[in-house]
Backbone as JSON, one array per atom type, in Angstrom:
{
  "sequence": "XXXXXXXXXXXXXXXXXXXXXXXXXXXXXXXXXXXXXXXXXXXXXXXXXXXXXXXXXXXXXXXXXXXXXXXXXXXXXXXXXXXXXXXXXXXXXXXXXXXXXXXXXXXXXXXXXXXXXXXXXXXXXXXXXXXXXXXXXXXXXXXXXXXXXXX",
  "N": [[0.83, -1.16, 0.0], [0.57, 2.24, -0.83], [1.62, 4.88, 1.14], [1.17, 8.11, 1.78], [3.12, 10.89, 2.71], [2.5, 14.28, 4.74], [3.75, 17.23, 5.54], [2.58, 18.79, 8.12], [0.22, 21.42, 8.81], [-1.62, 23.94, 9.9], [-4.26, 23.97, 8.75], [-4.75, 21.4, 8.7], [-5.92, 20.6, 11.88], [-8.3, 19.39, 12.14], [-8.12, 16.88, 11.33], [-6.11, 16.08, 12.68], [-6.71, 16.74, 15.73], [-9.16, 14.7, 15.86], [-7.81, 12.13, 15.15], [-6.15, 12.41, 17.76], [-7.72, 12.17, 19.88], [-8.44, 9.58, 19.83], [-6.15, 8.38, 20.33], [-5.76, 8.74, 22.63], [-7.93, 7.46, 23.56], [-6.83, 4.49, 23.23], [-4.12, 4.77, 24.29], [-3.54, 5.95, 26.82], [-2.04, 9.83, 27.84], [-0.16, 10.48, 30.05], [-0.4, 12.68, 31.44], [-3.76, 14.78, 32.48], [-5.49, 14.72, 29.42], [-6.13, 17.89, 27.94], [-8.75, 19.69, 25.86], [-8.38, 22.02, 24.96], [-6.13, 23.57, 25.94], [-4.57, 21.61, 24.1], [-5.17, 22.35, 21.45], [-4.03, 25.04, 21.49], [-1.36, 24.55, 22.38], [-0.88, 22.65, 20.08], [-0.9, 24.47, 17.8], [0.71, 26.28, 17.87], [2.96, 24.48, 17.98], [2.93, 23.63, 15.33], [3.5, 26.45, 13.51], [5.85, 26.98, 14.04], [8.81, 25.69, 13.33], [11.03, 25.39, 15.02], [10.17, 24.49, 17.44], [9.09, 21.54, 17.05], [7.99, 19.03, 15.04], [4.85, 18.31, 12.4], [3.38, 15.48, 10.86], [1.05, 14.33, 8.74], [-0.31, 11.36, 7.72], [-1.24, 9.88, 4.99], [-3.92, 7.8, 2.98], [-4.53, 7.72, 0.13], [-7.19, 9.48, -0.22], [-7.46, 9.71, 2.68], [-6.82, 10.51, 6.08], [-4.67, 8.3, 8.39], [-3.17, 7.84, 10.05], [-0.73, 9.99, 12.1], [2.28, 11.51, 13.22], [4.66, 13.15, 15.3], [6.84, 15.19, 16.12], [9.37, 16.22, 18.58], [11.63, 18.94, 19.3], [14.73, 18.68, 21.37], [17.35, 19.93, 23.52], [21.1, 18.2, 24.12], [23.72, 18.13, 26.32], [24.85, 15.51, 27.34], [23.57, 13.97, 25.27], [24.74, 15.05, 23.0], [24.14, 17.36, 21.46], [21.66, 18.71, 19.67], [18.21, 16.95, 19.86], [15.77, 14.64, 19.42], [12.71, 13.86, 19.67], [10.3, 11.68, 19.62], [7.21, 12.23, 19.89], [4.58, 11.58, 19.83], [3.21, 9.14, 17.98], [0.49, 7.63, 15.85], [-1.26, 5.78, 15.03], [-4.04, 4.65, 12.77], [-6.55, 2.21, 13.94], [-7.79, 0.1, 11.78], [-5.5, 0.33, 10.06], [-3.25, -0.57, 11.48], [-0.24, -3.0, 11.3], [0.1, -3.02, 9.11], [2.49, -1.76, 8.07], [2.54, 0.58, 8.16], [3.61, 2.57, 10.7], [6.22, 1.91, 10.54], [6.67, 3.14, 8.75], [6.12, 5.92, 9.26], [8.53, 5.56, 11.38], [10.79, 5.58, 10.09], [10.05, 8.41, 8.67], [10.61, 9.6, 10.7], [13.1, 9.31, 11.92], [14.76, 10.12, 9.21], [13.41, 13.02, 9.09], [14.53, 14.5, 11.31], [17.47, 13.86, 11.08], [17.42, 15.12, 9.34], [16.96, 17.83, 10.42], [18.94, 18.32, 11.7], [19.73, 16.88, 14.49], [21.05, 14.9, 16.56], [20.19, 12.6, 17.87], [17.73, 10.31, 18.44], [14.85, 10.06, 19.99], [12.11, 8.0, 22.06], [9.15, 7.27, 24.35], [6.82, 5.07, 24.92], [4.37, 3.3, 26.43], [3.92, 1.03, 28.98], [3.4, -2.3, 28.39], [2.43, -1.62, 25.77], [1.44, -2.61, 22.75], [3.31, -1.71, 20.49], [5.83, -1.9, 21.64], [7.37, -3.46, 20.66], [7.52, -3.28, 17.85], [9.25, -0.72, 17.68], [11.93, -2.26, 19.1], [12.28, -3.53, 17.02], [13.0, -2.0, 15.23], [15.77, -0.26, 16.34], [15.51, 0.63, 18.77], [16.4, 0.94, 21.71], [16.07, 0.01, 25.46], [16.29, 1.96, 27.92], [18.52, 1.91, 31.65], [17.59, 3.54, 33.53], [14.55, 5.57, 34.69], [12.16, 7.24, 33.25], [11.59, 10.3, 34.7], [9.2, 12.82, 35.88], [8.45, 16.65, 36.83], [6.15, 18.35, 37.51], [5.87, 22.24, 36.4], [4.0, 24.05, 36.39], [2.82, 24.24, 38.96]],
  "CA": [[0.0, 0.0, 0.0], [1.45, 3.47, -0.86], [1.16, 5.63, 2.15], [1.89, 9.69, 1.29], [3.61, 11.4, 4.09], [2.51, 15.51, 4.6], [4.34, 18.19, 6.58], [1.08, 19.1, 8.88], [-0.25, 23.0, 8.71], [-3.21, 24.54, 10.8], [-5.54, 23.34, 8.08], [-4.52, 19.67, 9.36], [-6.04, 21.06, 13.01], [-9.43, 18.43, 12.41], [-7.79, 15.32, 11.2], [-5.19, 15.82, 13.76], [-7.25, 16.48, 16.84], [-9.49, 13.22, 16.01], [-6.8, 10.95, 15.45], [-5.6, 12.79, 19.37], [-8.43, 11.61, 21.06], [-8.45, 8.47, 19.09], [-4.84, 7.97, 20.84], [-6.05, 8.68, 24.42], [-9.18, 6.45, 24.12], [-5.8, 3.85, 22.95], [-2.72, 4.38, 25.25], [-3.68, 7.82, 27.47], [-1.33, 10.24, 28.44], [0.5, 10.09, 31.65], [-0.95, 14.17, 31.93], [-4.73, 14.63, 31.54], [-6.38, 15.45, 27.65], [-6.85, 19.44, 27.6], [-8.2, 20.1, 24.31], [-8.19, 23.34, 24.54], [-4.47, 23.22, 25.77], [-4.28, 20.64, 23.13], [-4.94, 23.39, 20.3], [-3.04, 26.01, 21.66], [-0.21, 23.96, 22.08], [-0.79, 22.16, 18.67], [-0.75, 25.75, 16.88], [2.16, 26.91, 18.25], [4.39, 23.52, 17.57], [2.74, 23.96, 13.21], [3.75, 27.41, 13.01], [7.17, 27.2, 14.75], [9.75, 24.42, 13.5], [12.28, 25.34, 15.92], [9.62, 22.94, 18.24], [9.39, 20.37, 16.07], [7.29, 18.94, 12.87], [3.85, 17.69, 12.96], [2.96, 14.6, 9.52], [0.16, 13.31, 8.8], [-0.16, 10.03, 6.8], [-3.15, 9.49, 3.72], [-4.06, 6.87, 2.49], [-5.88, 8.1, -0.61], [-7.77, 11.28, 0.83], [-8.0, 9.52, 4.26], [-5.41, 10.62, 6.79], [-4.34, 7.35, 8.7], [-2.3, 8.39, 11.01], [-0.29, 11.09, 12.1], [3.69, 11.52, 13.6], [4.6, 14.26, 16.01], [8.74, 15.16, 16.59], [9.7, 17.89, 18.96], [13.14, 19.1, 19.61], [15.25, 19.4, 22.72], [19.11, 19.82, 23.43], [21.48, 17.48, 25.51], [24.62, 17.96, 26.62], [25.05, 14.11, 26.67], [23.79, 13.34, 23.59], [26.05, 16.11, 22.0], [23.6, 18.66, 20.74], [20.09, 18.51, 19.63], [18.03, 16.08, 19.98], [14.05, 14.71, 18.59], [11.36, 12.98, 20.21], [8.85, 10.8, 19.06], [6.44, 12.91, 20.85], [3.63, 10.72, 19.75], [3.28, 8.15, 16.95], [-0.26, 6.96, 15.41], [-2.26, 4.88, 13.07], [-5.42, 4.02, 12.71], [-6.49, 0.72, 14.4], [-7.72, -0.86, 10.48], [-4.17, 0.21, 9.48], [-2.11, -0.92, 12.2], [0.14, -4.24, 10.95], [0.53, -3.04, 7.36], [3.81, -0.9, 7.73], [2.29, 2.07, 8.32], [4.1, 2.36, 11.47], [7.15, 1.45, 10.14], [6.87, 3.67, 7.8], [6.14, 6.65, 10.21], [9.07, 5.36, 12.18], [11.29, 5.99, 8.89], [10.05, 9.69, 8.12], [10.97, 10.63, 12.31], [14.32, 9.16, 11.29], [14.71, 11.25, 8.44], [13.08, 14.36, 9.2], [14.8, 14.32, 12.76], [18.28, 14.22, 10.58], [17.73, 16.96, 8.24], [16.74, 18.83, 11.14], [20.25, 18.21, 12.83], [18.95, 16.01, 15.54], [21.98, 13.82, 16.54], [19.54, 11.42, 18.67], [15.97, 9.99, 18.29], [13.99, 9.46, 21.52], [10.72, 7.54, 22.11], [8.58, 6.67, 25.38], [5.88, 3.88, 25.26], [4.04, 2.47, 27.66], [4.28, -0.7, 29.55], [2.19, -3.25, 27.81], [2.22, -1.58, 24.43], [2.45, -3.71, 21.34], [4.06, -0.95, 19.6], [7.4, -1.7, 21.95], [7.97, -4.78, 19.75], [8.2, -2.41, 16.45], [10.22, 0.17, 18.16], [12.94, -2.53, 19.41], [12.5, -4.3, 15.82], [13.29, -0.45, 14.53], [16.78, -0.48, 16.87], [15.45, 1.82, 19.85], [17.0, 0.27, 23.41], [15.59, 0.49, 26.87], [17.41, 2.08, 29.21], [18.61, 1.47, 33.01], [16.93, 4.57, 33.86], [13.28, 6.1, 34.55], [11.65, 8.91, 33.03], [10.95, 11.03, 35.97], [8.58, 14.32, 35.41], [8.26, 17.42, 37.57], [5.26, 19.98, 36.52], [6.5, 23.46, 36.67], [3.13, 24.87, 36.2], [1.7, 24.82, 39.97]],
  "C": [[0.89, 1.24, 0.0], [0.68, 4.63, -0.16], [2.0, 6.63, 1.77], [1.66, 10.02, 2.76], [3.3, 13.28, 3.64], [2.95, 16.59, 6.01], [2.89, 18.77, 7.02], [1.16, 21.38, 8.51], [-1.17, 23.05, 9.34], [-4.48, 24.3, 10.11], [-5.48, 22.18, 8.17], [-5.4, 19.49, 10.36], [-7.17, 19.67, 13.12], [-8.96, 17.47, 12.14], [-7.25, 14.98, 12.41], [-5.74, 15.36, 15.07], [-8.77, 15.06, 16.86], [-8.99, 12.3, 16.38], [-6.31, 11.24, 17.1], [-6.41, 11.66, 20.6], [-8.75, 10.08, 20.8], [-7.22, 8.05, 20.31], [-5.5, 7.91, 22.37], [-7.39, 7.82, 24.81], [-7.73, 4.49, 24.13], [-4.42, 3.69, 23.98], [-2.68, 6.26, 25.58], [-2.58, 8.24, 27.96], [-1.29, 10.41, 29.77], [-0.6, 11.82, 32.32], [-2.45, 14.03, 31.26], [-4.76, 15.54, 30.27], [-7.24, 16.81, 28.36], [-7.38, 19.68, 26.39], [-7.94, 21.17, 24.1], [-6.71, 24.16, 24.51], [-3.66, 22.95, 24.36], [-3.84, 21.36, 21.58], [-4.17, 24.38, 20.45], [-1.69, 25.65, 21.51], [0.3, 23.47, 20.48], [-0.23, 23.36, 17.58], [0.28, 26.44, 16.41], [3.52, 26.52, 17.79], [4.27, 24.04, 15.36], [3.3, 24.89, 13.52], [5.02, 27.99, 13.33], [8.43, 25.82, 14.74], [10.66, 24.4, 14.58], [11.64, 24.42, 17.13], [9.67, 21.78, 18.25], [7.92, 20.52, 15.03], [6.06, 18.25, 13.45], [3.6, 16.93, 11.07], [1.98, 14.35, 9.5], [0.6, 12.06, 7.72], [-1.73, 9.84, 6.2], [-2.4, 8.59, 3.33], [-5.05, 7.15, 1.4], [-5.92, 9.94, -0.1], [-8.23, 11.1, 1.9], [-6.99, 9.77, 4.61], [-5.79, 8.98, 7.9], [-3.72, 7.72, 9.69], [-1.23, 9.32, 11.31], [1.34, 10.57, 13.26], [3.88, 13.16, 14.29], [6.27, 14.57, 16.29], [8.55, 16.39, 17.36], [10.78, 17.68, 19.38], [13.94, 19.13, 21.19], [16.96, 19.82, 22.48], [19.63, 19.33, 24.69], [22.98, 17.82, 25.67], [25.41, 16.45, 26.43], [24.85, 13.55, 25.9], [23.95, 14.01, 22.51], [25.14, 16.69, 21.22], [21.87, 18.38, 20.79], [19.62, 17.34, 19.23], [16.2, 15.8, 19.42], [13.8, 13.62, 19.71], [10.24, 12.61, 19.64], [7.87, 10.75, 19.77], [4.91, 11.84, 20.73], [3.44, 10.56, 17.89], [1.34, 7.66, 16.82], [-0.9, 6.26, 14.55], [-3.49, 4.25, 13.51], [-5.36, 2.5, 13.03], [-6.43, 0.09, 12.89], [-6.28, -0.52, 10.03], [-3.09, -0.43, 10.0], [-2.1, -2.36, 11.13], [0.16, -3.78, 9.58], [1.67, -2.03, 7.34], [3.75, 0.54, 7.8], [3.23, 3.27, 9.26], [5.97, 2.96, 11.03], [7.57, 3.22, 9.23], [6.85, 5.49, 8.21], [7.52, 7.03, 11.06], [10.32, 6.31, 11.05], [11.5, 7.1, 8.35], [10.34, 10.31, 9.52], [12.36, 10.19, 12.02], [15.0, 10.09, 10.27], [14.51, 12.72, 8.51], [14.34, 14.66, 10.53], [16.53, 14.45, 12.04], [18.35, 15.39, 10.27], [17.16, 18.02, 9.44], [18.05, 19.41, 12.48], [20.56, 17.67, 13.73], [20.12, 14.8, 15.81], [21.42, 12.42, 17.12], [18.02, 11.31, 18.49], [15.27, 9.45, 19.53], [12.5, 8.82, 21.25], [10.19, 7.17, 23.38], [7.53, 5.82, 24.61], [5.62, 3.35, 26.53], [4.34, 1.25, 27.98], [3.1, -1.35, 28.99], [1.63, -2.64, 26.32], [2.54, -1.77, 23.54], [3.02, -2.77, 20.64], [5.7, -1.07, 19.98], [7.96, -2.48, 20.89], [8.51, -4.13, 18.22], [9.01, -1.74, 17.18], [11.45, -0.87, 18.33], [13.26, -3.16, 17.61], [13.82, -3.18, 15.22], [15.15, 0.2, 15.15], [16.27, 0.47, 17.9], [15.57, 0.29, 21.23], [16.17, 1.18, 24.35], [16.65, 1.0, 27.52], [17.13, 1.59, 30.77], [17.6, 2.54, 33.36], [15.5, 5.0, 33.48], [12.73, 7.05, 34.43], [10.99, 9.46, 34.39], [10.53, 12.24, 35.33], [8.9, 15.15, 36.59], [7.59, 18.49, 36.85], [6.07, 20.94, 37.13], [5.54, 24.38, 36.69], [2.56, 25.11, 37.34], [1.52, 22.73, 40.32]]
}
């Protein structure tokens, strides 16, 4: 199946925020679903690469799933760095490479953007770890720890 990959824009805003809540009925974020957050935030990352990139994925003139990168910088992993802020696909698509193929354009993009390292979280108990390790991403010894800053 030939899946077309598109650099997202603010006229993406309805596919996107479906497929969102699609994801959190699927494997919810650790922080609760704001949407209204959700768009503000969303707006901000489209109209500002120096955040990172937002894809979708058609199939046809259906979007399928969507790819999210945002940037950071590490000292230890010698400059800037991407995150595979969140990864999706449509349940009927999952298992046909879609994925894969997702995985492929955060690789890529995540280069040409200077990005010396590719990060990903997943949950515990989600079949997606099994592509990710297929894909070469290692566990580490260490546990993502948070701290809000907002209150």
């Amino acid at each position: 199946m030939k899946i077309r990959f598109k650099q997202s824009t603010e006229a993406d805003l309805e596919s996107l925020q479906g497929m969102m809540r699609q994801l959190q009925q699927d494997d919810p974020w650790e922080e609760p679903f704001d949407q209204a957050e959700l768009l503000t935030n969303l707006r901000r990352l489209l109209a500002d690469p120096v955040y990172g990139l937002v894809f979708l994925a058609w199939d046809g003139e259906q979007p399928v799933g969507y790819l999210v990168i945002c940037f950071d910088y590490s000292l230890e992993y010698r400059g800037k760095g991407a995150w595979v802020d969140e990864l999706f696909v449509k349940r009927e698509m999952r298992g046909k490479g879609t994925g894969t193929q997702l995985l492929d354009l955060a690789e890529d993009a995540s280069r040409r953007a200077g990005a010396k390292v590719l990060h990903l979280e997943v949950n515990h108990g989600n079949p997606a770890k099994e592509l990710y390790r297929r894909r070469g991403f290692a566990e580490h010894q260490r546990f993502l720890m948070t701290k809000r800053l907002d209150g």
